[in-house]
HTML snippet that shows the backbone in 3Dmol.js (N, CA, C, O; Angstrom):
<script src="https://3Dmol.org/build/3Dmol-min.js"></script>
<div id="view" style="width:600px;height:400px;position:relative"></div>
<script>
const pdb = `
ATOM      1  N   UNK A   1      18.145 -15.651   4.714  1.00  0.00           N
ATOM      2  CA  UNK A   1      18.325 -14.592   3.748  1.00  0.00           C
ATOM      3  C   UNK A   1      18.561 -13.287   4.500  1.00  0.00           C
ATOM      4  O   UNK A   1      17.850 -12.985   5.458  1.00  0.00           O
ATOM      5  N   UNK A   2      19.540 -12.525   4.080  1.00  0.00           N
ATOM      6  CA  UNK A   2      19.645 -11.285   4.445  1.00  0.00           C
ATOM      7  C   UNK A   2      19.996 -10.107   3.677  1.00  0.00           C
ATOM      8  O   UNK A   2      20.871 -10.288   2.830  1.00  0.00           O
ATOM      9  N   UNK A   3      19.432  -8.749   3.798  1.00  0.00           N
ATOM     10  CA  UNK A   3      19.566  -7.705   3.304  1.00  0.00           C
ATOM     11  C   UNK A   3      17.854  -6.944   2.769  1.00  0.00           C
ATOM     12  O   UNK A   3      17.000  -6.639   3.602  1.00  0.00           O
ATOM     13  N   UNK A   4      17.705  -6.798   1.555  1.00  0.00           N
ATOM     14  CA  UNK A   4      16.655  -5.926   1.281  1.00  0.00           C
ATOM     15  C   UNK A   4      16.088  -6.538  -0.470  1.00  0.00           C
ATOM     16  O   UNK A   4      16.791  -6.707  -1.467  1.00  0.00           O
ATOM     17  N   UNK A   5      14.667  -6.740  -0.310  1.00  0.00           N
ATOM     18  CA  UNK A   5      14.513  -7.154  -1.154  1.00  0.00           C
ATOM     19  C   UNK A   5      13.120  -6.480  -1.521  1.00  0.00           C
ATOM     20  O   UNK A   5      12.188  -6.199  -0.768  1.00  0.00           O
ATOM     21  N   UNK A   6      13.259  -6.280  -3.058  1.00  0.00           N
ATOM     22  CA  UNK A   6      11.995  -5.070  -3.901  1.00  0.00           C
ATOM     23  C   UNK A   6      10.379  -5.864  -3.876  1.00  0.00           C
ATOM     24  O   UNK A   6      10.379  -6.940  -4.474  1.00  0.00           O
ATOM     25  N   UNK A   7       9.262  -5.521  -3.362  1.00  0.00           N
ATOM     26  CA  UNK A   7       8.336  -6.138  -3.505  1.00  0.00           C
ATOM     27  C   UNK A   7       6.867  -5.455  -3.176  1.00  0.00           C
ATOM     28  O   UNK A   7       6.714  -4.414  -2.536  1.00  0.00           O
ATOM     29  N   UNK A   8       5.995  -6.131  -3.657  1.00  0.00           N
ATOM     30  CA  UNK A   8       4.587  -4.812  -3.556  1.00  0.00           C
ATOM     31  C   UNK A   8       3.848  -5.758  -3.186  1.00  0.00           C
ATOM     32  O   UNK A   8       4.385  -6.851  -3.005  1.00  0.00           O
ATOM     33  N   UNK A   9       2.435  -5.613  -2.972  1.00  0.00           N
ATOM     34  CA  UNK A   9       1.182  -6.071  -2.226  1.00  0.00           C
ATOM     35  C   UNK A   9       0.034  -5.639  -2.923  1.00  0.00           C
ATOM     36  O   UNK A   9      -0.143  -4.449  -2.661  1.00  0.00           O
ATOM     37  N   UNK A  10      -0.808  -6.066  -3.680  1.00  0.00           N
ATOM     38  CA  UNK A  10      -2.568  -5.019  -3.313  1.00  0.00           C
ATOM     39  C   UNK A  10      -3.269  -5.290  -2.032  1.00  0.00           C
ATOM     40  O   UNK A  10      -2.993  -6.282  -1.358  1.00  0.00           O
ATOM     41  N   UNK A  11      -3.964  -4.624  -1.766  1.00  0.00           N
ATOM     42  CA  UNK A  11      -4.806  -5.094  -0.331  1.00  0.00           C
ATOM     43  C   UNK A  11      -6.359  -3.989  -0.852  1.00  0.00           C
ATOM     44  O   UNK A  11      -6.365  -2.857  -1.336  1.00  0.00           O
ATOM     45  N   UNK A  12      -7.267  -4.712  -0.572  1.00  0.00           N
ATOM     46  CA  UNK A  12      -8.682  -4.276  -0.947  1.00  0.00           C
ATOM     47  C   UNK A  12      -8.733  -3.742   0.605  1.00  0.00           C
ATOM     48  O   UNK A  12      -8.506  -4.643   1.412  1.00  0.00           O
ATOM     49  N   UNK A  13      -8.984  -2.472   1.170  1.00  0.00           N
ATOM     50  CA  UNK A  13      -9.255  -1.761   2.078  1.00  0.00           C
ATOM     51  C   UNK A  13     -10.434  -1.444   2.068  1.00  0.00           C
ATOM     52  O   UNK A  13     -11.077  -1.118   1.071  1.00  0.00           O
ATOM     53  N   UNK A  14     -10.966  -1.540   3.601  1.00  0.00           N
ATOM     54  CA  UNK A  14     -12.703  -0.720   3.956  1.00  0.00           C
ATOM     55  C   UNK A  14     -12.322   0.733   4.206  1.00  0.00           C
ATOM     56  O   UNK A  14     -11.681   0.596   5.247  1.00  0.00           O
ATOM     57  N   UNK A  15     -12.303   1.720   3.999  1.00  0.00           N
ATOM     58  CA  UNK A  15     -11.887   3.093   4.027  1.00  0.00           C
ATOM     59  C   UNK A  15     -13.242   4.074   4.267  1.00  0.00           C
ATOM     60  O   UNK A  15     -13.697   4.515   3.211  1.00  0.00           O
ATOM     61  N   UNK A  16     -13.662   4.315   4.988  1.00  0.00           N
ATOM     62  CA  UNK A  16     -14.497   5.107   5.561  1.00  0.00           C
ATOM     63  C   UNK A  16     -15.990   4.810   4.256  1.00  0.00           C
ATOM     64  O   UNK A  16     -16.519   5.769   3.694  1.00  0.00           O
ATOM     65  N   UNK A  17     -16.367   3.554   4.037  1.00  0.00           N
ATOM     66  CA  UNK A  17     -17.520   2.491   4.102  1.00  0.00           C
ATOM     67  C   UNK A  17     -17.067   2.609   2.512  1.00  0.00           C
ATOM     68  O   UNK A  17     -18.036   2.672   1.756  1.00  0.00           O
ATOM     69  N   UNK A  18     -15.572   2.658   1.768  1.00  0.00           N
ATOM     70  CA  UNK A  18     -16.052   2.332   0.597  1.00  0.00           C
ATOM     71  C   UNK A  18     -14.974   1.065   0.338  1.00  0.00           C
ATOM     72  O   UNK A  18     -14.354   0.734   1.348  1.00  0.00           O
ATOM     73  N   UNK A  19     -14.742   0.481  -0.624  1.00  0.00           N
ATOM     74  CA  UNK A  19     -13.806  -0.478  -0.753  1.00  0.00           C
ATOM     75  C   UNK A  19     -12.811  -0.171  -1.818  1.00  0.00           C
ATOM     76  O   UNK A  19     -13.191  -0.080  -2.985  1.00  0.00           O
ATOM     77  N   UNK A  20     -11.130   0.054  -1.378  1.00  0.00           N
ATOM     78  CA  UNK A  20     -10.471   0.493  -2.446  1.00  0.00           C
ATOM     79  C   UNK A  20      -9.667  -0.809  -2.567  1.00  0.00           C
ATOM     80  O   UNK A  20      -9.596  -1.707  -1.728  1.00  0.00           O
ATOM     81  N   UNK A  21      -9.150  -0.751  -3.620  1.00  0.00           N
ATOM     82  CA  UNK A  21      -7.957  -1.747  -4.412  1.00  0.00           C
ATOM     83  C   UNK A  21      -6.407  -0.566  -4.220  1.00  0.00           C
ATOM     84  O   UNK A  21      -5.947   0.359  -4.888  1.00  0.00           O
ATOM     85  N   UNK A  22      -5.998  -1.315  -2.830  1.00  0.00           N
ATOM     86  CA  UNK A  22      -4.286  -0.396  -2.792  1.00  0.00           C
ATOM     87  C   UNK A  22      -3.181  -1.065  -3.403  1.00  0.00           C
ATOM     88  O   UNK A  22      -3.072  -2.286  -3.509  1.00  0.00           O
ATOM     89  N   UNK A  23      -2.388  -0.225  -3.788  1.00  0.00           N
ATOM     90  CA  UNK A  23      -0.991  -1.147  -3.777  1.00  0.00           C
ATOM     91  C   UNK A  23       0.258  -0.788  -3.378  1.00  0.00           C
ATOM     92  O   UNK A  23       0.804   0.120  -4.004  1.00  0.00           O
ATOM     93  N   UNK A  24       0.823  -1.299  -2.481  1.00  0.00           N
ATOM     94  CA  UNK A  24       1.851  -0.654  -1.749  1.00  0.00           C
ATOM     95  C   UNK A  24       3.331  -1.060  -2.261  1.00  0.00           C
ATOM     96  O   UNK A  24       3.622  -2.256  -2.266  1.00  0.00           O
ATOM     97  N   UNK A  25       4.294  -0.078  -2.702  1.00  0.00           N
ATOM     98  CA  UNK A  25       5.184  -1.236  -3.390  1.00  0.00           C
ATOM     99  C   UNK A  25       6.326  -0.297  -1.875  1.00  0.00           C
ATOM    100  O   UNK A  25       6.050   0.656  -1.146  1.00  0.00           O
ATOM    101  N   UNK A  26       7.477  -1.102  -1.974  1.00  0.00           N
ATOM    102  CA  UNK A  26       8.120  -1.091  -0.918  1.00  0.00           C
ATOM    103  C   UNK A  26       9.487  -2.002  -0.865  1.00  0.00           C
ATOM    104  O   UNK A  26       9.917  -2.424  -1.939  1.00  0.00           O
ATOM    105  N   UNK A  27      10.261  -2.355   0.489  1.00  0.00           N
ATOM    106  CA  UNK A  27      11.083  -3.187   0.317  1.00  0.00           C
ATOM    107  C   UNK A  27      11.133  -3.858   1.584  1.00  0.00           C
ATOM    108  O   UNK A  27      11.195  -3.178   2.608  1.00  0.00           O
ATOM    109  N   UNK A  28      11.108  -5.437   1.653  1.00  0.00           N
ATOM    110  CA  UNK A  28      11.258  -5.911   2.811  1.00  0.00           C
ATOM    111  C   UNK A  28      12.280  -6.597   2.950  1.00  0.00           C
ATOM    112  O   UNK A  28      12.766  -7.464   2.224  1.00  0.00           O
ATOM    113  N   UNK A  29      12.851  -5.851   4.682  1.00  0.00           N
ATOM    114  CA  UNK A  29      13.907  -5.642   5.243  1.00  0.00           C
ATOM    115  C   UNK A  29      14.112  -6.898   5.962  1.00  0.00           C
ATOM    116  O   UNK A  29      13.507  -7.110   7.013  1.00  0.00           O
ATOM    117  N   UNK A  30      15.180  -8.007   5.307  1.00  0.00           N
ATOM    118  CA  UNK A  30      15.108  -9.350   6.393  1.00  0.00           C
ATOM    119  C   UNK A  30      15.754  -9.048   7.401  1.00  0.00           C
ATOM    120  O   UNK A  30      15.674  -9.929   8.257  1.00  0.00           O
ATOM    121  N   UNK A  31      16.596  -7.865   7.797  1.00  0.00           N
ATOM    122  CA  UNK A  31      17.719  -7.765   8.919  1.00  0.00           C
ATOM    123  C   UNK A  31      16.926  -6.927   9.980  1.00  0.00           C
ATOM    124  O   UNK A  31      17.195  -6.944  11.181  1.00  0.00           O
ATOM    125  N   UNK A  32      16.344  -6.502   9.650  1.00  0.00           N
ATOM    126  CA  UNK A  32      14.699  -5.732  10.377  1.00  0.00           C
ATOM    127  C   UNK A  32      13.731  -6.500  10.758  1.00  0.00           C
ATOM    128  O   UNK A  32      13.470  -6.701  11.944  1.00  0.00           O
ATOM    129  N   UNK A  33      13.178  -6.946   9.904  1.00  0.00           N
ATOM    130  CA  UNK A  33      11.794  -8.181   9.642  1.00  0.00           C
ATOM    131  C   UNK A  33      10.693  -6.934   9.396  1.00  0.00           C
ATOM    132  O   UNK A  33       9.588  -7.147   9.894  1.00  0.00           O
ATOM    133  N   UNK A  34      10.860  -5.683   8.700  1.00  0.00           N
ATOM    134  CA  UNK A  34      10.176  -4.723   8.438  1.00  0.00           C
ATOM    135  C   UNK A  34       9.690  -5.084   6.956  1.00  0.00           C
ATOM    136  O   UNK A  34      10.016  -5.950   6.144  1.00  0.00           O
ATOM    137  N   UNK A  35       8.790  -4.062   6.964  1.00  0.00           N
ATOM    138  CA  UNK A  35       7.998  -4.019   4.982  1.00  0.00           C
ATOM    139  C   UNK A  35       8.481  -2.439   5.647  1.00  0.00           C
ATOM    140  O   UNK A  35       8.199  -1.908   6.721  1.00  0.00           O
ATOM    141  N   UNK A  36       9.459  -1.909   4.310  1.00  0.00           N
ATOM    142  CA  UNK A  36       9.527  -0.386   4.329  1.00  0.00           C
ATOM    143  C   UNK A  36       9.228   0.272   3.194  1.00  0.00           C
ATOM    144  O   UNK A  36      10.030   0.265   2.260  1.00  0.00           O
ATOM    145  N   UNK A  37       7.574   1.182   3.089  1.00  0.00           N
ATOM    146  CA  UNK A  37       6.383   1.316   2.057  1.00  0.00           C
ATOM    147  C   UNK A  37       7.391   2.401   1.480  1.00  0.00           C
ATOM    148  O   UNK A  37       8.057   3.141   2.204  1.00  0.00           O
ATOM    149  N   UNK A  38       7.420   2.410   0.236  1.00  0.00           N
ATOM    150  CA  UNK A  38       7.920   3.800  -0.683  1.00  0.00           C
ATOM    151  C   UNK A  38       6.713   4.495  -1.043  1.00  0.00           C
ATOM    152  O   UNK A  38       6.520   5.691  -0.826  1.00  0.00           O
ATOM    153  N   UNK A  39       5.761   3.563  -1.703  1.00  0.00           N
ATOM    154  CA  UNK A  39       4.930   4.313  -2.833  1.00  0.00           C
ATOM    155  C   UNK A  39       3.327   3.397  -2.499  1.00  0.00           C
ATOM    156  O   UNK A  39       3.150   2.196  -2.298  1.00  0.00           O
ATOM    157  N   UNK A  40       2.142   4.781  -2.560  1.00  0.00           N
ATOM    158  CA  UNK A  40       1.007   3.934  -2.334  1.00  0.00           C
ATOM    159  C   UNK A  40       0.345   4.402  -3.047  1.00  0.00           C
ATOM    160  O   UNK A  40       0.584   5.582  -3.306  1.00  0.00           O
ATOM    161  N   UNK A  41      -0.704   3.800  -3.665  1.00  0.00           N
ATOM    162  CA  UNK A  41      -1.471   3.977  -5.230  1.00  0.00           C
ATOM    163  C   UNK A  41      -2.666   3.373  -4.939  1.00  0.00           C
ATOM    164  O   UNK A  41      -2.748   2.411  -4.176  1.00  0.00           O
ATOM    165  N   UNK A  42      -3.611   3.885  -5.509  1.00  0.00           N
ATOM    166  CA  UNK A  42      -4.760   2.898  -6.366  1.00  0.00           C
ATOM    167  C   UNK A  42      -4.605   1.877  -6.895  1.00  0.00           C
ATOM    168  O   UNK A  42      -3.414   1.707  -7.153  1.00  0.00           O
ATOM    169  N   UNK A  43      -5.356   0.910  -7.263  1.00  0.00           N
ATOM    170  CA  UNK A  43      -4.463  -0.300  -7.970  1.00  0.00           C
ATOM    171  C   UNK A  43      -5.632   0.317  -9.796  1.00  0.00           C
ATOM    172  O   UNK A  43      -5.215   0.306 -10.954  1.00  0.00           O
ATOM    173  N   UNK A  44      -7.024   0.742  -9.304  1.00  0.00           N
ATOM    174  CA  UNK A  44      -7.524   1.450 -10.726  1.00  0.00           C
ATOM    175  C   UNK A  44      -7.738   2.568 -10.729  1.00  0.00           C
ATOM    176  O   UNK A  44      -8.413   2.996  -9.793  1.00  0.00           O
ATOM    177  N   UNK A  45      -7.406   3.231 -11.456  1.00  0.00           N
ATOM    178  CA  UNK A  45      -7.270   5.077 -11.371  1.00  0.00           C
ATOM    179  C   UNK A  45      -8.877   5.519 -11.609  1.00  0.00           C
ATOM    180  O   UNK A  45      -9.447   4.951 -12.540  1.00  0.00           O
ATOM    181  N   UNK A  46      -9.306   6.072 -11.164  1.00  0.00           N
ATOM    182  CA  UNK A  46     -10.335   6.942 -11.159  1.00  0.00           C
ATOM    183  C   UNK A  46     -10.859   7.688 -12.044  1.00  0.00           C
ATOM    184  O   UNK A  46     -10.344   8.795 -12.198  1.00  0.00           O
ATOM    185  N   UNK A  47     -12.134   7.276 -12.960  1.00  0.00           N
ATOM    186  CA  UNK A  47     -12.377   7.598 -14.292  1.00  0.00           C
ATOM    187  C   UNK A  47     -12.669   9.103 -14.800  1.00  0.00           C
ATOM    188  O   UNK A  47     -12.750   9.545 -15.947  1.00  0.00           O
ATOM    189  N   UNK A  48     -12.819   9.836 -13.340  1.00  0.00           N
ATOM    190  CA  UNK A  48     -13.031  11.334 -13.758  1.00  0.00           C
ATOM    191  C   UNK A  48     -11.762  12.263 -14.009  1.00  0.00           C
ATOM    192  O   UNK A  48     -12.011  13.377 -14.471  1.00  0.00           O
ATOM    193  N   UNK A  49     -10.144  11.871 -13.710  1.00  0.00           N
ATOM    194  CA  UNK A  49      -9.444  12.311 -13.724  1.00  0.00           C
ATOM    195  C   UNK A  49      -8.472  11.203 -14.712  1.00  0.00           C
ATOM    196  O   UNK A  49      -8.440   9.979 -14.584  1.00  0.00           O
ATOM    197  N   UNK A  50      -7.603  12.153 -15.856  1.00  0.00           N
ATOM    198  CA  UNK A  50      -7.079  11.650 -16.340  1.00  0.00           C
ATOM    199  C   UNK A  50      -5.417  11.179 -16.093  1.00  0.00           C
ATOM    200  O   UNK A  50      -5.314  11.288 -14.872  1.00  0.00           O
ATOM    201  N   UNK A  51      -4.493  10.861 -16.450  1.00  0.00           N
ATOM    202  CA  UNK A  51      -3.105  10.481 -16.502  1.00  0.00           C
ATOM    203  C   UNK A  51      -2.843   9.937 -15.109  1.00  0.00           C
ATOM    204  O   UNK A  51      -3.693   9.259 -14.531  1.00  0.00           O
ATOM    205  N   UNK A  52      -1.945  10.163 -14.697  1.00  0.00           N
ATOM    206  CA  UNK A  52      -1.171   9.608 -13.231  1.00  0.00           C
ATOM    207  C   UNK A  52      -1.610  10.026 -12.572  1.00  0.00           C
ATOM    208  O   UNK A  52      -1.589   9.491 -11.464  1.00  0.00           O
ATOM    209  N   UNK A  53      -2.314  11.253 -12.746  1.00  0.00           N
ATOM    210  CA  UNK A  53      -3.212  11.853 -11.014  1.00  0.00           C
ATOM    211  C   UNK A  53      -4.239  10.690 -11.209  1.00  0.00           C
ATOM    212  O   UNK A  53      -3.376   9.835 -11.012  1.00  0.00           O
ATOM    213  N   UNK A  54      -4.860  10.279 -11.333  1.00  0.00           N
ATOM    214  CA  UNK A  54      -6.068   9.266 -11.618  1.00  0.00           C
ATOM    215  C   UNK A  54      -5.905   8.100 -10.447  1.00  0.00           C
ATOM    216  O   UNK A  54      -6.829   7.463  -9.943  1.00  0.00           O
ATOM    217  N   UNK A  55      -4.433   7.979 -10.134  1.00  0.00           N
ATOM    218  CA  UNK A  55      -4.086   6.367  -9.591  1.00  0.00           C
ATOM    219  C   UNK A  55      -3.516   7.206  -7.959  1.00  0.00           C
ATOM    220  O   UNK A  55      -2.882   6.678  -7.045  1.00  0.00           O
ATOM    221  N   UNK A  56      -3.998   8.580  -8.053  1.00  0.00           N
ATOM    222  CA  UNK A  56      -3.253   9.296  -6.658  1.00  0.00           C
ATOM    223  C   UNK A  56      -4.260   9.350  -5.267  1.00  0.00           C
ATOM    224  O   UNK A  56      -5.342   9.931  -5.348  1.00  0.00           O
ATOM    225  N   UNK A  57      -3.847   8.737  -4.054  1.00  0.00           N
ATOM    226  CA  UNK A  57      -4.785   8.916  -3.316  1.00  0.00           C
ATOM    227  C   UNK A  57      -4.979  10.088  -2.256  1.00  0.00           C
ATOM    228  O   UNK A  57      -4.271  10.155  -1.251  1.00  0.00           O
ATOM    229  N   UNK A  58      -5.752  10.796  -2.478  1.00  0.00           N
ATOM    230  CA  UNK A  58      -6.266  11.969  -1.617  1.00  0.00           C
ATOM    231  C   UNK A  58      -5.747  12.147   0.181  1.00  0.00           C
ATOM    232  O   UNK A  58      -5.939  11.530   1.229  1.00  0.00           O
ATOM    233  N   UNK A  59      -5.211  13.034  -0.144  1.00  0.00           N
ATOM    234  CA  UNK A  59      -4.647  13.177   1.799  1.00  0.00           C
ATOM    235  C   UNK A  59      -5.065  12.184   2.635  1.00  0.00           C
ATOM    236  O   UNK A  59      -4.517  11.132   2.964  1.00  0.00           O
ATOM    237  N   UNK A  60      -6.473  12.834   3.031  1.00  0.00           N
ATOM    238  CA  UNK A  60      -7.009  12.248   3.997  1.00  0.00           C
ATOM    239  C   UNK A  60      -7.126  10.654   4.101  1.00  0.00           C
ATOM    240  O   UNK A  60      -6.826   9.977   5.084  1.00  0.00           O
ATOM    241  N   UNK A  61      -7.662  10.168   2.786  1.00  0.00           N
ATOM    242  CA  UNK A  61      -7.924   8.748   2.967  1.00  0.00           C
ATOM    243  C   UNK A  61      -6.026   7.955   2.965  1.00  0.00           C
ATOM    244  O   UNK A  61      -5.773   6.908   3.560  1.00  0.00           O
ATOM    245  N   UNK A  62      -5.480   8.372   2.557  1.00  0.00           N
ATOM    246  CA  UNK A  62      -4.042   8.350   2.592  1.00  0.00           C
ATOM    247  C   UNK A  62      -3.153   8.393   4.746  1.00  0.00           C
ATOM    248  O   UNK A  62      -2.390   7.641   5.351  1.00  0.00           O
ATOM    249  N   UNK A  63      -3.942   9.811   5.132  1.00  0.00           N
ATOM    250  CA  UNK A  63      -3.526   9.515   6.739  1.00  0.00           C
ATOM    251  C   UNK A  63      -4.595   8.352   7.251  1.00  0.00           C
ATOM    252  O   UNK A  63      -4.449   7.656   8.255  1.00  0.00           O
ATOM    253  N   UNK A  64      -5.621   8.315   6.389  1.00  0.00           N
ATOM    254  CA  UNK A  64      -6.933   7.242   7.494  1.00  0.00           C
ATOM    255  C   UNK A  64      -5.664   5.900   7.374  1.00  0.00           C
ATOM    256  O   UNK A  64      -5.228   5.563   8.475  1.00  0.00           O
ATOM    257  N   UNK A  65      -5.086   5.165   6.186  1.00  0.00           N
ATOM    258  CA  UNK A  65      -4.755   4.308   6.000  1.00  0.00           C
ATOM    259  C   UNK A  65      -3.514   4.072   6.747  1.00  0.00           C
ATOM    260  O   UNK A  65      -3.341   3.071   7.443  1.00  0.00           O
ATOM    261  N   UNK A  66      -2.554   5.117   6.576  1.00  0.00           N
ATOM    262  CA  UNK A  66      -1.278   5.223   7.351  1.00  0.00           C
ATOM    263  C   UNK A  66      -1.586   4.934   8.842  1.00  0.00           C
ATOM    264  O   UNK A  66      -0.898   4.320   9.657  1.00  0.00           O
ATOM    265  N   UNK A  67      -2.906   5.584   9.009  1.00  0.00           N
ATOM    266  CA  UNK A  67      -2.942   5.722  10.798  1.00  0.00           C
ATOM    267  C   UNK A  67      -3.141   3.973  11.126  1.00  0.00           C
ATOM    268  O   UNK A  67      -2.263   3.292  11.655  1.00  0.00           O
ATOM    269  N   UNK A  68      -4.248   3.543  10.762  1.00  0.00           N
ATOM    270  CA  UNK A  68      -5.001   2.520  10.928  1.00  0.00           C
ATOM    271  C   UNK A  68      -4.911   1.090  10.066  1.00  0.00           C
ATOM    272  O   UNK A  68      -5.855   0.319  10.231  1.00  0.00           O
ATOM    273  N   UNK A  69      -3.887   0.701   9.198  1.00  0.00           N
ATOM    274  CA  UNK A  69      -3.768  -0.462   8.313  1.00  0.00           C
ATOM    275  C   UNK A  69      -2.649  -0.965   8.337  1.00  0.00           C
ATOM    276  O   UNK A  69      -2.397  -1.940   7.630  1.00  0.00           O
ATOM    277  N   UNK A  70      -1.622  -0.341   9.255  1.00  0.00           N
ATOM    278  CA  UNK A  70       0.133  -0.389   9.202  1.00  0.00           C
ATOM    279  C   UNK A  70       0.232  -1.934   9.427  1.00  0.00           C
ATOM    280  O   UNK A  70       1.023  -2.522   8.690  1.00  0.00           O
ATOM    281  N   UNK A  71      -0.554  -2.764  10.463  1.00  0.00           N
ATOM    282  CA  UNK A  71      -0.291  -4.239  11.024  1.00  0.00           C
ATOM    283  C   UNK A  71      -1.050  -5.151  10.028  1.00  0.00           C
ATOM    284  O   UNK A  71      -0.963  -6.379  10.032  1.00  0.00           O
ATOM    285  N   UNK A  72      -1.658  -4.559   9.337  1.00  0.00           N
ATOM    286  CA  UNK A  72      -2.232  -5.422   8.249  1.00  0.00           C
ATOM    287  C   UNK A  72      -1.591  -5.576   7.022  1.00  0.00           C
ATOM    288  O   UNK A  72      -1.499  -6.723   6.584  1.00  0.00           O
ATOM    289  N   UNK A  73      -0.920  -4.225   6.086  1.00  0.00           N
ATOM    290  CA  UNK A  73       0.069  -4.060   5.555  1.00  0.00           C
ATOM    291  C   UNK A  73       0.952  -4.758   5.965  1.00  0.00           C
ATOM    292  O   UNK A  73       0.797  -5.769   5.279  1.00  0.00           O
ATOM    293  N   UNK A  74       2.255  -5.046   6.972  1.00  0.00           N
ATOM    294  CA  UNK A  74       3.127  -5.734   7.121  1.00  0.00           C
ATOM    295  C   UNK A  74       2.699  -6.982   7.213  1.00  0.00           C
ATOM    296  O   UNK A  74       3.644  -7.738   6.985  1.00  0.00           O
ATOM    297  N   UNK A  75       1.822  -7.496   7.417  1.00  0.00           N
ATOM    298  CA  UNK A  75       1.188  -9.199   7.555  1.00  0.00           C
ATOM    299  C   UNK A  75       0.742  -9.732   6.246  1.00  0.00           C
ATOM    300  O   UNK A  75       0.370 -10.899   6.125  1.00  0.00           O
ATOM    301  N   UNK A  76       0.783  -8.750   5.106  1.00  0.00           N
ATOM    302  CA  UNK A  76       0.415  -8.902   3.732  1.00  0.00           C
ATOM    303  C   UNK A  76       1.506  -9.236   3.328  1.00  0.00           C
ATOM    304  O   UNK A  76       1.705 -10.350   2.843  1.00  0.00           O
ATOM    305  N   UNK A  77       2.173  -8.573   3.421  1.00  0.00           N
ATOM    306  CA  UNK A  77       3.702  -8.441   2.292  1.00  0.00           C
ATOM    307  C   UNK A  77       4.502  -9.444   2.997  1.00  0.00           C
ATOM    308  O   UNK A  77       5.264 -10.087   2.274  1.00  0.00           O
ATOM    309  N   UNK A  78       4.502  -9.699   4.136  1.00  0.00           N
ATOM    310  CA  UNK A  78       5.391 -10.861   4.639  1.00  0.00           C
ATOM    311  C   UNK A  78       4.369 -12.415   4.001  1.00  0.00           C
ATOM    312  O   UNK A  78       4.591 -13.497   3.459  1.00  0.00           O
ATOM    313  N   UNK A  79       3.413 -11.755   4.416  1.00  0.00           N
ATOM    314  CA  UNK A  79       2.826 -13.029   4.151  1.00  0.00           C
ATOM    315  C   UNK A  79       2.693 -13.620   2.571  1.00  0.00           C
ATOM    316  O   UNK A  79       2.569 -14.816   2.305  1.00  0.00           O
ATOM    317  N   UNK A  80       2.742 -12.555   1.608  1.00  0.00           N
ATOM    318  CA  UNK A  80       2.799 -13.067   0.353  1.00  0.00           C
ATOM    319  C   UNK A  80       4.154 -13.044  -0.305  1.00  0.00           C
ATOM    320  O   UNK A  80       4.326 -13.043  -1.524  1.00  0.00           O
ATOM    321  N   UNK A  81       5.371 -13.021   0.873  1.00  0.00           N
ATOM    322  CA  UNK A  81       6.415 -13.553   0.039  1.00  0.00           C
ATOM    323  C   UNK A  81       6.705 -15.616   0.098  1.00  0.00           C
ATOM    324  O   UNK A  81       7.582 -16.136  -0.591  1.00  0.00           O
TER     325      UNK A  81
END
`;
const viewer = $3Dmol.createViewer("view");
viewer.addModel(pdb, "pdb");
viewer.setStyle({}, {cartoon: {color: "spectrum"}});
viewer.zoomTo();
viewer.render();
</script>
C-alpha cells in the first residue's frame, strides 16, 4: 500500500502521576512509515469546563507528552492498523 491514510489512536497515558485517556487523530504515511499527529485531545472532557475547551489539553501536559510519548504513539497507530 502506498500514499496516506486518515486514522486515530486513544492511548491511556501516565502524565506526571495521573492517568489520561488521549486521542491522537493523524495520518499514516506508508511512503514514510510515519504516524503524522494533526490533532490531540482528551478522549473525556473535563467536567469543570464546558463546550470544546473541556476536551483541550493544557500546554504543559501537552509539551510533557510531545517530549516523552512520540515512540509509543507511533507503535500504537501502526500497531492498531
Amino acid at each position: 500500500m502506498r500514499g496516506r491514510l486518515p486514522h486515530h489512536i486513544t492511548l491511556t497515558l501516565n502524565v506526571r502521576h495521573i492517568e489520561l485517556d488521549v486521542v491522537f487523530e493523524g495520518w499514516l504515511d506508508f511512503d514514510e512509515g510515519i504516524f503524522d499527529v494533526d490533532d490531540t485531545y482528551l478522549s473525556d472532557g473535563r467536567t469543570k469546563i464546558a463546550g470544546k475547551d473541556a476536551y483541550k489539553i493544557p500546554t504543559r501536559v501537552r509539551n510533557h507528552i510531545d517530549r516523552n510519548y512520540d515512540e509509543e504513539i507511533h507503535e500504537a497507530a501502526w500497531g492498531s492498523y
